[in-house]
PyMOL Python script that loads the backbone (N, CA, C, O; Angstrom):
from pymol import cmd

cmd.read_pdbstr("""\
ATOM      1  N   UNK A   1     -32.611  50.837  44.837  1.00  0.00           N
ATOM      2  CA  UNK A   1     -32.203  52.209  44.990  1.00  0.00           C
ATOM      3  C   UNK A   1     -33.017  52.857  46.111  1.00  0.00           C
ATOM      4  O   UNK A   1     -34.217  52.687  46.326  1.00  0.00           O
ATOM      5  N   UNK A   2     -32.256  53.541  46.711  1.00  0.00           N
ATOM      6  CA  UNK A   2     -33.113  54.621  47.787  1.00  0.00           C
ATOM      7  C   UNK A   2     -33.414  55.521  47.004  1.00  0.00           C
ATOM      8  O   UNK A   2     -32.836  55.890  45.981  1.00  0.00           O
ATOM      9  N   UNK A   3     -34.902  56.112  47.782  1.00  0.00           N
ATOM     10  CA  UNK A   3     -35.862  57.359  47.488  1.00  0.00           C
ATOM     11  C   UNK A   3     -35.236  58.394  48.078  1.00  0.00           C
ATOM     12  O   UNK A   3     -35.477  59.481  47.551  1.00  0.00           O
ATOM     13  N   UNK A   4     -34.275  58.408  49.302  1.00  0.00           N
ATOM     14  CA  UNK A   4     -34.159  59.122  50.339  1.00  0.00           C
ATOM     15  C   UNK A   4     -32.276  59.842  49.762  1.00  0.00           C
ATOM     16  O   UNK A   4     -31.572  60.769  50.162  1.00  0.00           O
ATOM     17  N   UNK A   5     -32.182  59.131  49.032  1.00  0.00           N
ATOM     18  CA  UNK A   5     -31.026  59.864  48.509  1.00  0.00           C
ATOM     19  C   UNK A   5     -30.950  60.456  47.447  1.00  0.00           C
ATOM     20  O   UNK A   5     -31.500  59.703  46.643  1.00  0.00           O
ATOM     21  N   UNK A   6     -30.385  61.936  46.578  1.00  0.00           N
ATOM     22  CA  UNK A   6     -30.617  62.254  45.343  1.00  0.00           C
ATOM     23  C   UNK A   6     -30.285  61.455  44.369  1.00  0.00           C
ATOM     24  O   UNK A   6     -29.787  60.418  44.808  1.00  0.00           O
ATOM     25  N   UNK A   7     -30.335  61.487  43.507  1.00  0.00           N
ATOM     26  CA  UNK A   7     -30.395  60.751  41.953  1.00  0.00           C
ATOM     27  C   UNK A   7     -28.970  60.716  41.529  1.00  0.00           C
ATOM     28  O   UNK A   7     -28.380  59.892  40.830  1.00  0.00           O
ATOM     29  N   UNK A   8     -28.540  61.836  42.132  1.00  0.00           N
ATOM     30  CA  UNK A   8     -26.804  62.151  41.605  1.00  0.00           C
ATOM     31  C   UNK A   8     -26.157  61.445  42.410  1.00  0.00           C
ATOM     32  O   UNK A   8     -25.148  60.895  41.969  1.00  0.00           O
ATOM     33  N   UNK A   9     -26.663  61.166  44.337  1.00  0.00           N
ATOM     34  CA  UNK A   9     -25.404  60.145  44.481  1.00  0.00           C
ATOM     35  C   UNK A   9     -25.860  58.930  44.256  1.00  0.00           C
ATOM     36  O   UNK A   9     -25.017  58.081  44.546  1.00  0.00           O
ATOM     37  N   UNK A  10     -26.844  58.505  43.861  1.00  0.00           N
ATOM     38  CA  UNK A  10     -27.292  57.307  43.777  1.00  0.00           C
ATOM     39  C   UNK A  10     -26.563  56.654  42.641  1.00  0.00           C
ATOM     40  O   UNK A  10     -25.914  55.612  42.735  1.00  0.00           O
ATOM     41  N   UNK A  11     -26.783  57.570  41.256  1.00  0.00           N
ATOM     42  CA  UNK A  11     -26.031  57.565  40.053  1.00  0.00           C
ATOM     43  C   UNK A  11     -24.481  57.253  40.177  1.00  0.00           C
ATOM     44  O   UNK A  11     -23.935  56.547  39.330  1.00  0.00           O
ATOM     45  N   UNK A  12     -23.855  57.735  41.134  1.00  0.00           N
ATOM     46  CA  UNK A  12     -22.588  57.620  41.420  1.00  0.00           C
ATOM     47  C   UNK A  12     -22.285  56.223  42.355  1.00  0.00           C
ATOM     48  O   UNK A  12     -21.221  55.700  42.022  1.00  0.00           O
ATOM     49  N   UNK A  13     -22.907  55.601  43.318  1.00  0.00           N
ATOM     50  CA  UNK A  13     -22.611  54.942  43.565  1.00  0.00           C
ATOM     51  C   UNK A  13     -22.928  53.939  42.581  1.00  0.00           C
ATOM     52  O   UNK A  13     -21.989  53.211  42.258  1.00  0.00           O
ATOM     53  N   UNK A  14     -24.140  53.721  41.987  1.00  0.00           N
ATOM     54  CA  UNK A  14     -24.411  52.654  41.008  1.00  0.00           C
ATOM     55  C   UNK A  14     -22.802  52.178  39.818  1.00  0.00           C
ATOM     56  O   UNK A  14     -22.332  51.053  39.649  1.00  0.00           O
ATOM     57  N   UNK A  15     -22.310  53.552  39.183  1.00  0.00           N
ATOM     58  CA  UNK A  15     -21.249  53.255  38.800  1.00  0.00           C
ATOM     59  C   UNK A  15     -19.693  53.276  39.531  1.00  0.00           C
ATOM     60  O   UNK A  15     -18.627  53.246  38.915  1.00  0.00           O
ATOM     61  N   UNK A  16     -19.872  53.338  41.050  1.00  0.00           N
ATOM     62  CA  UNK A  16     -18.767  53.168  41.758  1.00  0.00           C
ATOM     63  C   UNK A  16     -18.440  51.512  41.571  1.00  0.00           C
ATOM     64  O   UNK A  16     -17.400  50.899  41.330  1.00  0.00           O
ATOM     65  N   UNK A  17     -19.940  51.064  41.818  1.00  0.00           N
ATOM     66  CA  UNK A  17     -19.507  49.443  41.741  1.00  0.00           C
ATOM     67  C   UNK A  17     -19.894  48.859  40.876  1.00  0.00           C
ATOM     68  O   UNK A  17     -20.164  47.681  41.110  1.00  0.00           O
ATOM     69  N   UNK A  18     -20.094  49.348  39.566  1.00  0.00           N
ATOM     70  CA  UNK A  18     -19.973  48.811  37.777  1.00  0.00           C
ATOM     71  C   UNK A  18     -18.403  48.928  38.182  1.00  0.00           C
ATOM     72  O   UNK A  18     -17.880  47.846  38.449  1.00  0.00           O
ATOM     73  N   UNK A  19     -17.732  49.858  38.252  1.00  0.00           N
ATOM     74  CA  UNK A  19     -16.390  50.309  38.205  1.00  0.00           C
ATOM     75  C   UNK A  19     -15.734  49.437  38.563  1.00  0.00           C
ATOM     76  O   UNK A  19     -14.813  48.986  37.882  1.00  0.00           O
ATOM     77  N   UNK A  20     -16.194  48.816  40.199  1.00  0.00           N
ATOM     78  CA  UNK A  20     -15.644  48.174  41.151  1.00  0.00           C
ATOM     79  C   UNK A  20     -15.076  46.529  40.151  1.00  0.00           C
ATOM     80  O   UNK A  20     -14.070  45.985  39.695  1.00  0.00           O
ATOM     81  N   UNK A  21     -16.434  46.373  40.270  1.00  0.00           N
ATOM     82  CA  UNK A  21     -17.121  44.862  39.484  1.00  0.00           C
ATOM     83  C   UNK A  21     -16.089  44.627  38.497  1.00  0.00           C
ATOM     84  O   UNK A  21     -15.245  43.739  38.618  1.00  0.00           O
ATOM     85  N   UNK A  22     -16.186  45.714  37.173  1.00  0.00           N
ATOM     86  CA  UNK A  22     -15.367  45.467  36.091  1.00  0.00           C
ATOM     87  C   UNK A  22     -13.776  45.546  36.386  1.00  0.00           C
ATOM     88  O   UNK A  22     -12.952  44.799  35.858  1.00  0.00           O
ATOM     89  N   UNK A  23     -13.476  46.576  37.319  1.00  0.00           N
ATOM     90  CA  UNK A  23     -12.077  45.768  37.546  1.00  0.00           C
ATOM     91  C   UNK A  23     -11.806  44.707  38.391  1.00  0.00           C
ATOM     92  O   UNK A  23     -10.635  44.328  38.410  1.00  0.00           O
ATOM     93  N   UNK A  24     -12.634  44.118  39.119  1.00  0.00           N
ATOM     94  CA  UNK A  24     -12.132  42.947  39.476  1.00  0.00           C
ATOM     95  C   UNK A  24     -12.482  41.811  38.073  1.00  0.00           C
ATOM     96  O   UNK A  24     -11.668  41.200  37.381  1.00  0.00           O
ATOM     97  N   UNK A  25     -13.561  41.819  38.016  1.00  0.00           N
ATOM     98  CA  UNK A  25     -13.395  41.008  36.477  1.00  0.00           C
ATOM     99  C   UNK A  25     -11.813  41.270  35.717  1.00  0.00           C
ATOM    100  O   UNK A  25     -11.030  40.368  36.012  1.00  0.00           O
ATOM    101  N   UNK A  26     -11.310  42.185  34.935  1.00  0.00           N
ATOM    102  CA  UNK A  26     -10.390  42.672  34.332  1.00  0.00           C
ATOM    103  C   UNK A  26      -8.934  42.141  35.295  1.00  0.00           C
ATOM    104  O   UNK A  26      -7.853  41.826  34.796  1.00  0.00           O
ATOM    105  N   UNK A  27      -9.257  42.151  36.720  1.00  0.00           N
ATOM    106  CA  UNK A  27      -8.007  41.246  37.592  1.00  0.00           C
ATOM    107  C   UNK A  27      -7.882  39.885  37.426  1.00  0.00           C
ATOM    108  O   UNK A  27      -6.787  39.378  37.179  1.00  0.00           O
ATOM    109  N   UNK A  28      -9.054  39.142  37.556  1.00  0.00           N
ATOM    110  CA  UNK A  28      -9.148  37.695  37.717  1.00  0.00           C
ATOM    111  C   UNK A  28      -8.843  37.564  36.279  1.00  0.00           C
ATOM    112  O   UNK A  28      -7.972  36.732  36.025  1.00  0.00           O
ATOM    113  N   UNK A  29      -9.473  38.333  35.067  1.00  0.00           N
ATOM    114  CA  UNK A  29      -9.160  38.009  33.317  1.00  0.00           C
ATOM    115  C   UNK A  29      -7.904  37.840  33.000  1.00  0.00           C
ATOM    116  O   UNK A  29      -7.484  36.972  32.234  1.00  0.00           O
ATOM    117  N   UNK A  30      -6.961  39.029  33.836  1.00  0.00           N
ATOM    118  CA  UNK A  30      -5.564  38.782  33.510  1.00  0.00           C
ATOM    119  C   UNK A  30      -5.058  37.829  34.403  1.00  0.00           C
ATOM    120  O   UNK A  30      -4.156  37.140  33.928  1.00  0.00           O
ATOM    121  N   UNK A  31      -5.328  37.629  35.376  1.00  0.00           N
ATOM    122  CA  UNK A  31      -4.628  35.847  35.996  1.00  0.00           C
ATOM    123  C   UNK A  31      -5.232  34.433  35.128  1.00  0.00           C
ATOM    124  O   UNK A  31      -4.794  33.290  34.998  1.00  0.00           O
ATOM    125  N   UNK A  32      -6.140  34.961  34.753  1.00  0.00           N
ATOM    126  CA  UNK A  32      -6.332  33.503  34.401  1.00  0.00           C
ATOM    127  C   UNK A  32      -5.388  33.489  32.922  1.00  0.00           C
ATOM    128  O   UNK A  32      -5.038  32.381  32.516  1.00  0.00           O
ATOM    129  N   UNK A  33      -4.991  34.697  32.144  1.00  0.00           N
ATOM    130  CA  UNK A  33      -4.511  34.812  31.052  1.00  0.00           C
ATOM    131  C   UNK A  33      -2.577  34.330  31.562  1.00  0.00           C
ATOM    132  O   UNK A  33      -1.637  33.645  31.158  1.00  0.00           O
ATOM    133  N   UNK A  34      -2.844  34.995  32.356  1.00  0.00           N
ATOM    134  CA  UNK A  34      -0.872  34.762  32.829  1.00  0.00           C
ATOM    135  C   UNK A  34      -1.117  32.990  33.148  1.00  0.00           C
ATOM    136  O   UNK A  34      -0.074  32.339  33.218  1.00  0.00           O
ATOM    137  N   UNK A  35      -2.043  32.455  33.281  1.00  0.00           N
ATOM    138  CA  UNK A  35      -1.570  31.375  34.274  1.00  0.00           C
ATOM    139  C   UNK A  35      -1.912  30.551  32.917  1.00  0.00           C
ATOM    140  O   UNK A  35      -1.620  29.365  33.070  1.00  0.00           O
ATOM    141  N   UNK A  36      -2.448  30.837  31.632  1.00  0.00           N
ATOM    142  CA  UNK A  36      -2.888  29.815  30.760  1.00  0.00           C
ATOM    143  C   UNK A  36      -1.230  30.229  30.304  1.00  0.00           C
ATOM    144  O   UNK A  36      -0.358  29.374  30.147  1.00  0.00           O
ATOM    145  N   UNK A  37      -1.043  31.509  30.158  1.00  0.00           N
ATOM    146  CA  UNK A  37       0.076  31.564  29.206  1.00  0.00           C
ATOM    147  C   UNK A  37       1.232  30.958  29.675  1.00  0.00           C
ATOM    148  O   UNK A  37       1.861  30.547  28.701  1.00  0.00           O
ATOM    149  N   UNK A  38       1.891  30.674  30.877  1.00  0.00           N
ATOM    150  CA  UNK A  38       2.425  30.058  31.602  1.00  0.00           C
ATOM    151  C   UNK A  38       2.744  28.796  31.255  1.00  0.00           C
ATOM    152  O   UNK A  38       3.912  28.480  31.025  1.00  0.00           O
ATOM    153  N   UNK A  39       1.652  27.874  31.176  1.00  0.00           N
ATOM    154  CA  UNK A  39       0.746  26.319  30.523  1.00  0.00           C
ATOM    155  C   UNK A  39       1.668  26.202  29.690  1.00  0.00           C
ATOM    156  O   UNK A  39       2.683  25.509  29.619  1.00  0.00           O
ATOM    157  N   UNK A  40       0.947  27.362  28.745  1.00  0.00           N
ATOM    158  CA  UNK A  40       1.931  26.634  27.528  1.00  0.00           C
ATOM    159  C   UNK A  40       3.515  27.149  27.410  1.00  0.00           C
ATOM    160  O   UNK A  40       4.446  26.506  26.925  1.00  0.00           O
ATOM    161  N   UNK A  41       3.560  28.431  27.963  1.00  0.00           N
ATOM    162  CA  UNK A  41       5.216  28.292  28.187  1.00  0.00           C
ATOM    163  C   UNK A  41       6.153  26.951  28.611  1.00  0.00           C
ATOM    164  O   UNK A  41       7.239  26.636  28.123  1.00  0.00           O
ATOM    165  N   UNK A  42       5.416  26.281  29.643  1.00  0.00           N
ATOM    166  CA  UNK A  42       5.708  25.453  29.920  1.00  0.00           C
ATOM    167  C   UNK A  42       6.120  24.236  28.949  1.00  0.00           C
ATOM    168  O   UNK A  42       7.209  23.663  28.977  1.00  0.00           O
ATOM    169  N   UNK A  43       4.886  23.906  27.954  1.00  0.00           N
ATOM    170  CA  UNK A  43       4.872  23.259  27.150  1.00  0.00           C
ATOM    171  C   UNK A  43       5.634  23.422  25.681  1.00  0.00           C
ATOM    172  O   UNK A  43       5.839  22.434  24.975  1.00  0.00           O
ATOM    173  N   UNK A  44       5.946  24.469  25.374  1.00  0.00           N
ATOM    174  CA  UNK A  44       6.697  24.809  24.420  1.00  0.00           C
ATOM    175  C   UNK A  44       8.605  25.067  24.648  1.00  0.00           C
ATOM    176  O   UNK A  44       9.531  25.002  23.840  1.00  0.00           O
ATOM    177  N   UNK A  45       8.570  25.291  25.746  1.00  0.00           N
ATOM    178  CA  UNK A  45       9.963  25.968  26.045  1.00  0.00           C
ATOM    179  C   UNK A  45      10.484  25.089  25.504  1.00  0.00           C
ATOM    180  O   UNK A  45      11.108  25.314  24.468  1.00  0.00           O
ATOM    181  N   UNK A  46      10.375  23.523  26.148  1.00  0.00           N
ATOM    182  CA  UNK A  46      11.400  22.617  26.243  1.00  0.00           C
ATOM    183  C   UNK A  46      11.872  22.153  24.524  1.00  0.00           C
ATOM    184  O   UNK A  46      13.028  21.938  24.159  1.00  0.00           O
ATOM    185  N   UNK A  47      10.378  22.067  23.476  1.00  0.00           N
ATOM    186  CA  UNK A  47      10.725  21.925  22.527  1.00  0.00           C
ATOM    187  C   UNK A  47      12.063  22.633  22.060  1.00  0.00           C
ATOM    188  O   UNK A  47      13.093  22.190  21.551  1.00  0.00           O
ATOM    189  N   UNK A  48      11.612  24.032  22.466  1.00  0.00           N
ATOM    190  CA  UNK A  48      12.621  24.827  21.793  1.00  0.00           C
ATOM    191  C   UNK A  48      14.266  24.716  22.327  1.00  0.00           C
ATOM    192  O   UNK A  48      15.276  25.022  21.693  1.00  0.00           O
ATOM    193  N   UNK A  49      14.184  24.306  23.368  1.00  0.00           N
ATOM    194  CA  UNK A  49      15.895  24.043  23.958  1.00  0.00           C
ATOM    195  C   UNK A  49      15.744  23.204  23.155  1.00  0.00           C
ATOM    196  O   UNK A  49      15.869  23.874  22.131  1.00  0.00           O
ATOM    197  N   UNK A  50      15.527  22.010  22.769  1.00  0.00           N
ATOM    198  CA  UNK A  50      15.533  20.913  22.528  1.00  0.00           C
ATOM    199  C   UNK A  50      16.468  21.219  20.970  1.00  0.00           C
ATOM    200  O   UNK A  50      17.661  21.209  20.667  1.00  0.00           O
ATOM    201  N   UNK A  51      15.227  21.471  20.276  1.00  0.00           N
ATOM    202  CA  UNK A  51      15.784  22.727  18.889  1.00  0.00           C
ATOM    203  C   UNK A  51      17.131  23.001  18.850  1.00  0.00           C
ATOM    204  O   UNK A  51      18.050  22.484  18.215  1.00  0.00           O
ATOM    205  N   UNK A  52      17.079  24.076  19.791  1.00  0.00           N
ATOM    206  CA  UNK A  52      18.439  24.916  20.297  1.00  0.00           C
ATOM    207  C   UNK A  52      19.809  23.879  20.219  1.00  0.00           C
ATOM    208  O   UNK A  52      20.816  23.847  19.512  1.00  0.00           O
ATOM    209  N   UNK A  53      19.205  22.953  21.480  1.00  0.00           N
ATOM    210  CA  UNK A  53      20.578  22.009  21.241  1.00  0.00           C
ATOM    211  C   UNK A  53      20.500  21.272  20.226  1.00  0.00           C
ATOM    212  O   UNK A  53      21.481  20.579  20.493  1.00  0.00           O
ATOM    213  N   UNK A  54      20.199  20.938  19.457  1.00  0.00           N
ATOM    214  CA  UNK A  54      20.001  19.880  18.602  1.00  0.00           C
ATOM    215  C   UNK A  54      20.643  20.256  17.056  1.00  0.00           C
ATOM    216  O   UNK A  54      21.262  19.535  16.273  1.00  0.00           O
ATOM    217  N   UNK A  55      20.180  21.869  16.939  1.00  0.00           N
ATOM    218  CA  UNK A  55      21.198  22.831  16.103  1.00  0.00           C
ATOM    219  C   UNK A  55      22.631  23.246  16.633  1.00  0.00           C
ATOM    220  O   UNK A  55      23.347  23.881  15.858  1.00  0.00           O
ATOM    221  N   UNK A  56      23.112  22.929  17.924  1.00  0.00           N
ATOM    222  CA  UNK A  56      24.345  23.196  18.177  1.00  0.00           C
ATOM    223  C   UNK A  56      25.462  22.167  18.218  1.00  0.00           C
ATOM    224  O   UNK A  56      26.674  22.227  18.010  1.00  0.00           O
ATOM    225  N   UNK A  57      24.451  21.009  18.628  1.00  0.00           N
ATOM    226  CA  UNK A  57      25.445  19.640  18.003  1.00  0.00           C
ATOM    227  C   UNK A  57      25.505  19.270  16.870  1.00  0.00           C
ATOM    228  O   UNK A  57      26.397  18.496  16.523  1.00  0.00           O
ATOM    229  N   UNK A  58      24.395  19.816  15.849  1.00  0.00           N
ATOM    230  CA  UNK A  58      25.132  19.594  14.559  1.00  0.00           C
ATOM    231  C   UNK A  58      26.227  20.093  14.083  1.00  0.00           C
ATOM    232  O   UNK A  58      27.163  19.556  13.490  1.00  0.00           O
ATOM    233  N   UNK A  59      25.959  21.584  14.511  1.00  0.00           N
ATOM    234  CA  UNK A  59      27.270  22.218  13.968  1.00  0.00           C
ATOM    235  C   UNK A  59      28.452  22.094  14.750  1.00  0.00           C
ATOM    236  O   UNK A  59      29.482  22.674  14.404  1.00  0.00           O
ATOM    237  N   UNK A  60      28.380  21.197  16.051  1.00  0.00           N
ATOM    238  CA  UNK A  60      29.952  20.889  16.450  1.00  0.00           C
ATOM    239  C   UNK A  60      30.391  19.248  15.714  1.00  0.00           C
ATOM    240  O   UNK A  60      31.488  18.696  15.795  1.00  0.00           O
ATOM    241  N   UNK A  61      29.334  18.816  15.115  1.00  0.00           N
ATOM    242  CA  UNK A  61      29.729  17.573  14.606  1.00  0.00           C
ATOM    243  C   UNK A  61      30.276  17.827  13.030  1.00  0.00           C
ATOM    244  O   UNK A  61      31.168  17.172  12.490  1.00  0.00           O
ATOM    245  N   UNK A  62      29.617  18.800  12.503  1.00  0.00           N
ATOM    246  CA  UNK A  62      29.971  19.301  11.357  1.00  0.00           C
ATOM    247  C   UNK A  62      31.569  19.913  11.516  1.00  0.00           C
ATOM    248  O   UNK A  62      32.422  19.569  10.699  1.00  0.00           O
ATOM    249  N   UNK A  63      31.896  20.851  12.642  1.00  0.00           N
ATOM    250  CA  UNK A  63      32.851  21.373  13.008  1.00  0.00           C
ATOM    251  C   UNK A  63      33.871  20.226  12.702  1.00  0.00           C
ATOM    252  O   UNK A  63      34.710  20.101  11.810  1.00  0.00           O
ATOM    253  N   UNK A  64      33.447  19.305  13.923  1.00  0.00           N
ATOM    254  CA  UNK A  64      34.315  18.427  14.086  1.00  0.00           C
ATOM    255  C   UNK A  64      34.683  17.374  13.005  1.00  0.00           C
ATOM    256  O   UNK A  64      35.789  16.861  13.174  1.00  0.00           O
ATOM    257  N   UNK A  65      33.876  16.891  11.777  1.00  0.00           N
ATOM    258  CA  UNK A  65      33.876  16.472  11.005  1.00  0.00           C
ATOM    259  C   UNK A  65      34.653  16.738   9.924  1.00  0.00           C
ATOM    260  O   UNK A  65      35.128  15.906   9.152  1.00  0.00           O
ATOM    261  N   UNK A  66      34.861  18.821   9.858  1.00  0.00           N
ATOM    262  CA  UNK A  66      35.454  19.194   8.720  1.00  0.00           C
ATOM    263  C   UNK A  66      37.115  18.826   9.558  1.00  0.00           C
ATOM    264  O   UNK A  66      38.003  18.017   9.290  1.00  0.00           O
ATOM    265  N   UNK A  67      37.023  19.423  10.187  1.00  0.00           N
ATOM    266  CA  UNK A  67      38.659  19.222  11.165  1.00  0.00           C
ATOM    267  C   UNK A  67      39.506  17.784  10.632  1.00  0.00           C
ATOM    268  O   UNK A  67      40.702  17.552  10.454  1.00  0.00           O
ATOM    269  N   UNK A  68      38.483  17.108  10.506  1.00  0.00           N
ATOM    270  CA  UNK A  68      38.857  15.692  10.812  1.00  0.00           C
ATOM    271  C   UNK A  68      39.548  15.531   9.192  1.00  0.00           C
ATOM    272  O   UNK A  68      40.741  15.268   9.040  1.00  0.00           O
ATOM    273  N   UNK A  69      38.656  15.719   8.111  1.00  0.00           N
ATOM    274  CA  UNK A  69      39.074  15.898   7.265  1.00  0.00           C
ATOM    275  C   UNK A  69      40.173  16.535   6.366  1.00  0.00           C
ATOM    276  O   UNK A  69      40.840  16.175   5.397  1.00  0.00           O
ATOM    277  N   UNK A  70      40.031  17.848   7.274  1.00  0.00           N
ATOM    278  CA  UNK A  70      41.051  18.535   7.107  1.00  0.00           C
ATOM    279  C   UNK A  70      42.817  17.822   7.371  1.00  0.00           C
ATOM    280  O   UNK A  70      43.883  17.734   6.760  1.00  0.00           O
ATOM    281  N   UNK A  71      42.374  17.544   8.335  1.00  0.00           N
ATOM    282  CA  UNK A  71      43.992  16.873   9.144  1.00  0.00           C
ATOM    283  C   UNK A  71      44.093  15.378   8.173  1.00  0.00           C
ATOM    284  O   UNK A  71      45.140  14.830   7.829  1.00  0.00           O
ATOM    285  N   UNK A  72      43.081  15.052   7.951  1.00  0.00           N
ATOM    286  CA  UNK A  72      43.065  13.669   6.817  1.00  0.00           C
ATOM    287  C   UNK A  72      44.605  14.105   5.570  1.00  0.00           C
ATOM    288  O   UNK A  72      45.756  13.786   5.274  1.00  0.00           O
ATOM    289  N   UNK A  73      43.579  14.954   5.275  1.00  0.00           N
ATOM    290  CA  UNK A  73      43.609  15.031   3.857  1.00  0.00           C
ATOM    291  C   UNK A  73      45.241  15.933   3.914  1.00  0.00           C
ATOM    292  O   UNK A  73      45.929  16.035   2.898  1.00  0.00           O
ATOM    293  N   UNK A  74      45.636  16.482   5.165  1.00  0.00           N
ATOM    294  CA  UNK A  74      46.920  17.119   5.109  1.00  0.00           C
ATOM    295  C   UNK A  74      47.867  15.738   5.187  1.00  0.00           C
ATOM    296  O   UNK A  74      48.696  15.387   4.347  1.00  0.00           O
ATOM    297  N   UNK A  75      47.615  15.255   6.069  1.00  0.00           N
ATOM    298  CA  UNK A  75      48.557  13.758   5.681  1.00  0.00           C
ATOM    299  C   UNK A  75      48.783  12.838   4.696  1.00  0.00           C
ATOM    300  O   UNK A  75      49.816  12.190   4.530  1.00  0.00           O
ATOM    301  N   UNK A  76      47.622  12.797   3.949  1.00  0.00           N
ATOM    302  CA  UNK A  76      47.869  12.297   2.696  1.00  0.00           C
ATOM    303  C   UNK A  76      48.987  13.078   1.934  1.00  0.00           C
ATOM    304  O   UNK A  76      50.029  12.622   1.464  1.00  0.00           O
ATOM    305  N   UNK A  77      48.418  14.657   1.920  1.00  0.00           N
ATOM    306  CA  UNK A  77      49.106  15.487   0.950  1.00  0.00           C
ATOM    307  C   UNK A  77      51.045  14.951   1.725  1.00  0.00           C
ATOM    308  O   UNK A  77      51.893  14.436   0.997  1.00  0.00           O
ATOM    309  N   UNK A  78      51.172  15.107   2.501  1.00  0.00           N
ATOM    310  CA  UNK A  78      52.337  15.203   2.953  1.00  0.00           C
ATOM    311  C   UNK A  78      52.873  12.907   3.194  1.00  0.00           C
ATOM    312  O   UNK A  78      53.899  12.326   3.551  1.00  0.00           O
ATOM    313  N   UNK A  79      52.328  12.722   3.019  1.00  0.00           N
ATOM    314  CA  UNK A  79      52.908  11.108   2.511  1.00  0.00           C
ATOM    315  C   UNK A  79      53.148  11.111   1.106  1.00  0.00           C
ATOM    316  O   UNK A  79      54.207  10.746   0.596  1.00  0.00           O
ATOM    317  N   UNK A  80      52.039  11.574   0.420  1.00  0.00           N
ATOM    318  CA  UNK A  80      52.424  11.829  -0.871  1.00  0.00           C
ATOM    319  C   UNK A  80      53.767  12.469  -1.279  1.00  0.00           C
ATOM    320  O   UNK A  80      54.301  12.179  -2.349  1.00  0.00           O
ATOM    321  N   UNK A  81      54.208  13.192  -0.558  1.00  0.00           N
ATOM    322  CA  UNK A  81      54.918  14.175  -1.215  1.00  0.00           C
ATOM    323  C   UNK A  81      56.677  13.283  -0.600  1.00  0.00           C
ATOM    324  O   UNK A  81      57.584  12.836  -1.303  1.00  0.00           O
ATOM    325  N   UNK A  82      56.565  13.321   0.771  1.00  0.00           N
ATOM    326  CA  UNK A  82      57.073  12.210   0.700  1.00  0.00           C
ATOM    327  C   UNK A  82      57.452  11.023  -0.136  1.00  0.00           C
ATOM    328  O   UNK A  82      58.613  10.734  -0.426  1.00  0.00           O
ATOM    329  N   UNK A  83      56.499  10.431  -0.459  1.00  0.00           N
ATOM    330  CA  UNK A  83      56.729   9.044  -1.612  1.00  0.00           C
ATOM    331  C   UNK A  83      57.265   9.975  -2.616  1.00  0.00           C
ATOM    332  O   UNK A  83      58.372   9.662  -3.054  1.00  0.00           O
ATOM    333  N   UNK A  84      56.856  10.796  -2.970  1.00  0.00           N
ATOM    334  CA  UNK A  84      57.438  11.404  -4.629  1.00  0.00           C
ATOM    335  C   UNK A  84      58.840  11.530  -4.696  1.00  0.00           C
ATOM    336  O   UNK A  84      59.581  11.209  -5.625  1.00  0.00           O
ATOM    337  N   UNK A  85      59.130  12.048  -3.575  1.00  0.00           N
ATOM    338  CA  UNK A  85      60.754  12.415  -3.275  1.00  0.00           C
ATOM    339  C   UNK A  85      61.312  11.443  -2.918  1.00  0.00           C
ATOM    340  O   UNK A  85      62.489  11.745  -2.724  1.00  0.00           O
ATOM    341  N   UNK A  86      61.048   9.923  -2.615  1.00  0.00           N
ATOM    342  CA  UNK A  86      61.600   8.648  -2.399  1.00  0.00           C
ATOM    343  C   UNK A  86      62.245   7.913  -3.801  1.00  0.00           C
ATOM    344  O   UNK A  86      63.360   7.480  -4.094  1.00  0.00           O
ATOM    345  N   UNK A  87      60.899   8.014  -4.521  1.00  0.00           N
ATOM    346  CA  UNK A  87      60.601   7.955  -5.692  1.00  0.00           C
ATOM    347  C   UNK A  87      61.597   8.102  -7.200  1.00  0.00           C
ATOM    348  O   UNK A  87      61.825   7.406  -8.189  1.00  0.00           O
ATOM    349  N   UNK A  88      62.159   9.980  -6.463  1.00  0.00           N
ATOM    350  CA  UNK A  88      62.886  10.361  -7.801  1.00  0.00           C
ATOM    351  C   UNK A  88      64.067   9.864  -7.049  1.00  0.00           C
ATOM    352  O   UNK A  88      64.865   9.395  -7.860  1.00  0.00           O
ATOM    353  N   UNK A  89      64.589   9.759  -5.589  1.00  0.00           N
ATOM    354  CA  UNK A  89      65.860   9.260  -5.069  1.00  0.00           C
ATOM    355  C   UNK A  89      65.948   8.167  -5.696  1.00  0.00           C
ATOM    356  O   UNK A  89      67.107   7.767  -5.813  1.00  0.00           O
ATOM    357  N   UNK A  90      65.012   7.409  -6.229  1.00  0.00           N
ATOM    358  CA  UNK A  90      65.599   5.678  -6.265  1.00  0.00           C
ATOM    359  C   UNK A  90      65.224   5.709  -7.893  1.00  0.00           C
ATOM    360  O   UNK A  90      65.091   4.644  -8.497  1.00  0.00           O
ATOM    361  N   UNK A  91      65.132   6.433  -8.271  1.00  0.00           N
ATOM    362  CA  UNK A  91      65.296   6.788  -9.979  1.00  0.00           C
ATOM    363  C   UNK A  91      66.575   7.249 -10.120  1.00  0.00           C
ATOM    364  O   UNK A  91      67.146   6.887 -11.148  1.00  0.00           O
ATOM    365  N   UNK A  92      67.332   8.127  -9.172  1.00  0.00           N
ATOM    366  CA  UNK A  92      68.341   8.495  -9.997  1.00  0.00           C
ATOM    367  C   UNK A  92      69.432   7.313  -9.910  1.00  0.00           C
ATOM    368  O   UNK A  92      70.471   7.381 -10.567  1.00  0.00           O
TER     369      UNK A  92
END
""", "prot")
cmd.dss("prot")
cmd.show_as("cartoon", "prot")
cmd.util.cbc("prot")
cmd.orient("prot")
């Protein structure tokens, strides 16, 4: 500290560059925070598409599965019904 300057600007500059100091600390704190968080964005995203798709082909296989059934099981109904009516023709 200078003798040759009052106490008040001395006081003021001393916390101009606490001020200074702590926000550059508080700059570099948040880059290093964006760039970790980043990291693991990185590392997590893909799980989660992964997820994502992995729940959307079930439910088009499920989709597609009931369909399948569906159209099954209408042809049966309708062979059946068919045969029945063959059935009472060659009964009477």
């Amino acid at each position: 500290m200078d003798d040759d300057k009052p106490i008040t600007d001395q006081a003021m500059e001393t916390m101009t560059t606490a001020v200074e100091a702590t926000k550059d600390a508080a700059v570099t704190a948040v880059k290093q925070v964006k760039k970790a968080a980043k990291k693991v964005a990185k590392k997590v995203a893909p799980k989660k598409t992964a997820k994502k798709k992995a729940k959307k082909a079930a439910k088009k296989t499920t989709k597609k599965a009931g369909k399948k059934s569906s159209k099954k099981a209408a042809k049966k109904a309708a062979k059946k019904a068919t045969k029945s009516k063959k059935a009472k023709k060659a009964k009477r």
